[in-house]
C-alpha positions as a printed Julia matrix, in Angstrom:
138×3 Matrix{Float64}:
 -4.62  -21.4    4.56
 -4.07  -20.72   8.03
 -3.22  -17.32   9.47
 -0.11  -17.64  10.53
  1.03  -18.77   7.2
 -0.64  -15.39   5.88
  1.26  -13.52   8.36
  4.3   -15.03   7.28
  4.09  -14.66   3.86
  3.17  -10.96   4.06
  6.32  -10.28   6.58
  8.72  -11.83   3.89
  6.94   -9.27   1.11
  7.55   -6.47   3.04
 11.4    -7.11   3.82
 11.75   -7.18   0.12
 12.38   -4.03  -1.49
 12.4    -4.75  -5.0
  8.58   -6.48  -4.58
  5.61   -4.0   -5.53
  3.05   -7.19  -5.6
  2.36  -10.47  -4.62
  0.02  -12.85  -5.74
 -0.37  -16.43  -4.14
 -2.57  -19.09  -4.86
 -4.07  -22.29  -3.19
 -6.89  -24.93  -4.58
 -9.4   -23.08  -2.8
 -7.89  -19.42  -1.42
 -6.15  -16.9   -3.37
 -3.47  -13.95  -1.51
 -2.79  -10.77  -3.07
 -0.66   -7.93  -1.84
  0.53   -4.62  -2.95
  3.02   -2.11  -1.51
  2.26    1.96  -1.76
  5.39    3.92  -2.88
  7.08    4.85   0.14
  8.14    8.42   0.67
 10.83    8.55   3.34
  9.05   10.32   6.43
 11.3    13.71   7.56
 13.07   13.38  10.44
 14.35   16.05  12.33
 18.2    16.18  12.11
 20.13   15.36  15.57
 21.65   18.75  15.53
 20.17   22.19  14.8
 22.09   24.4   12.17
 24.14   27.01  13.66
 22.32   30.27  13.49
 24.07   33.48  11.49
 25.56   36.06  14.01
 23.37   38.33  13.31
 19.87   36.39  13.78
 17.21   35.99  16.1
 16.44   33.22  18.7
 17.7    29.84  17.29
 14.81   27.78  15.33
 12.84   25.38  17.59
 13.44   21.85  16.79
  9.81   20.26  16.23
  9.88   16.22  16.29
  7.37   15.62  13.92
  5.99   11.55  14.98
  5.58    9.7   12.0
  4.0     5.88  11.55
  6.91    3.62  10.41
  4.1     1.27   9.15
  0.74    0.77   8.25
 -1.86   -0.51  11.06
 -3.87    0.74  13.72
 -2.97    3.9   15.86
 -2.87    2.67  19.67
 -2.59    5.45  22.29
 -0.21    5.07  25.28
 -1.74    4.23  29.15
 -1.99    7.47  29.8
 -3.92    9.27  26.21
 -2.16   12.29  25.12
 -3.36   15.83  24.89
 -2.67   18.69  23.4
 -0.29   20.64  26.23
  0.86   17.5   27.93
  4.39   16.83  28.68
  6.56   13.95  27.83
 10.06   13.03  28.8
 12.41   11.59  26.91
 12.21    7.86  26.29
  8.06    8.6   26.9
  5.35    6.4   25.72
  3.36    8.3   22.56
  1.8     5.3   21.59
  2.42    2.31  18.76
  1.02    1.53  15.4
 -0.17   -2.42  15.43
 -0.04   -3.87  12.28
 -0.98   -7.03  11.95
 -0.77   -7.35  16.0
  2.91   -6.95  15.99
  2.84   -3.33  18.1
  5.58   -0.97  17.01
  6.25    1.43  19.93
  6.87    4.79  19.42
  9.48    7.1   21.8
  9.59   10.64  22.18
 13.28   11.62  20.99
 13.87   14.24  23.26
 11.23   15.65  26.1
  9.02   18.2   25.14
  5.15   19.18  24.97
  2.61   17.52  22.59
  1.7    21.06  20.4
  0.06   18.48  16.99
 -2.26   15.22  18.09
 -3.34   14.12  14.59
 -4.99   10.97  15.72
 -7.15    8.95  18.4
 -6.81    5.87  19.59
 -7.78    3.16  17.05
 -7.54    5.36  13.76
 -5.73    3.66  11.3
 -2.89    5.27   9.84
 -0.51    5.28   6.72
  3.24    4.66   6.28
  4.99    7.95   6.77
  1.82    9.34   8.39
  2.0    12.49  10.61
  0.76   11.21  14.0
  1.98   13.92  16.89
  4.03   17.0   17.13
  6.51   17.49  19.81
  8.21   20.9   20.88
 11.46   20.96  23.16
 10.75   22.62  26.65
 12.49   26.01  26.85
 15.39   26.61  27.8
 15.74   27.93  31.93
């Protein structure tokens, strides 16, 4: 069986949401397949609650990064650190599964405060990859 077959097969499994397994067989090659339960990842809400009248500093918004797939981790260009700013729109990366490359965007600009992987890790569905952290207000 040839790869792109493979490829093909296991891009029509995952589009299927009622599949949990797979199991395909040749005259000399045999395919098997299994999805993980997926947990939705969090995602931050696009608007922060309104605070009570009588509290604090509003809540900062983190933007927990999550991987939308399973693959490889592969850092932007330019690697992240801890500290380093990125606007909105920035490059944090993509998670290449199966050499399709899923980019991932910052949401909003802010500072990288969580860097839970490295270029080349391989990561989970739903995975916590990066932290951001708004820039203050002026």
């Amino acid at each position: 069986m040839n790869l792109d077959r493979v490829e093909a097969i296991l891009r029509l499994f995952a589009r299927e949401p009622g599949a949990g397994e797979l199991t395909v067989e040749g005259d000399d090659w045999r395919l098997a397949a299994r999805k993980s339960p997926r947990k939705a990842p969090a995602r931050p809400s696009s608007a922060p609650a309104a605070p009570a009248p009588d509290a604090g500093p509003p809540p900062v918004v983190r933007h927990e990064i999550r991987a939308e797939r399973v693959g490889i981790y592969r850092a932007p260009q330019t690697p992240l650190t801890r500290g380093a700013h990125v606007p909105r729109g920035g490059a944090l990366g993509g998670v290449d599964s199966m050499r399709i490359v899923g980019a991932l965007a910052a949401p909003e600009a802010g500072f990288v405060t969580q860097l839970e992987v490295e270029d080349g890790d391989p990561v989970e569905y739903g995975q916590l990859l990066l932290v951001l952290e708004p820039e203050p207000a002026s």
